[in-house]
N, C-alpha and C positions, 0 to 999 in steps of 0.2 A: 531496360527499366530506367526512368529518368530518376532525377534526386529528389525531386518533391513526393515524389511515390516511394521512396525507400525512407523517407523524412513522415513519410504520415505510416507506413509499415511500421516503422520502431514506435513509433509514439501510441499508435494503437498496441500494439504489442505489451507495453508499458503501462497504457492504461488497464487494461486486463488484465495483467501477475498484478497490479497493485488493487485492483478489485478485489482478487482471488484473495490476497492475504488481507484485505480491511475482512470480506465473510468472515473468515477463518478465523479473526482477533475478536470479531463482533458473538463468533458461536463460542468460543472458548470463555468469553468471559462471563454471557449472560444464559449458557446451560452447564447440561451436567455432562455433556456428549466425552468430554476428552477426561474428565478428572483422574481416571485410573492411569492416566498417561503422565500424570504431576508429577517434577521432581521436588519441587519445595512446596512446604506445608504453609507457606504463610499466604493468610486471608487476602483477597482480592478488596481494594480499598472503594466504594465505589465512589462515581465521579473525577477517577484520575484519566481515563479514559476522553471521557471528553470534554477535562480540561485541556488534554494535551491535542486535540485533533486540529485546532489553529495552526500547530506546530509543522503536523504533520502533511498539513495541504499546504503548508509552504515549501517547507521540501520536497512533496510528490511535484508541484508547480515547479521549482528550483529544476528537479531532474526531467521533465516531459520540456522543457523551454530548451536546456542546456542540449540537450539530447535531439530534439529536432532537430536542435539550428546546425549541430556538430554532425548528423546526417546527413544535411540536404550541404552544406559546403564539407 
């Protein structure tokens, strides 16, 4: 297996658990699916969500760039 293939491996990989958990954050916060699962009682504010999701595609970016380049060398 060459390094560009284990370099686009990880990064798909990547993109996918962080899909999985953006569903997960997007069902928990706009149903009622998980509430019996809550451990604090405090109100969901809205619009913090995404205020902060600039934040978050810089990081997710930060770690699929960091993460290629440190797979294929």
């Amino acid at each position: 297996m060459s390094a560009s293939t284990i370099a686009w491996f990880t990064v798909l990989l990547l993109v996918f658990t962080n899909l999985i958990g953006l569903l997960y954050s997007i069902l928990v916060l706009h149903t009622d699916l998980f509430n019996k699962f809550t451990i604090q009682k405090k109100q969901y504010v809205k619009g913090v969500f995404a205020k902060r999701m600039p934040l978050y595609l810089f990081n997710i970016t930060l770690l699929l760039t960091i993460s290629g380049v440190g797979a294929y060398f």
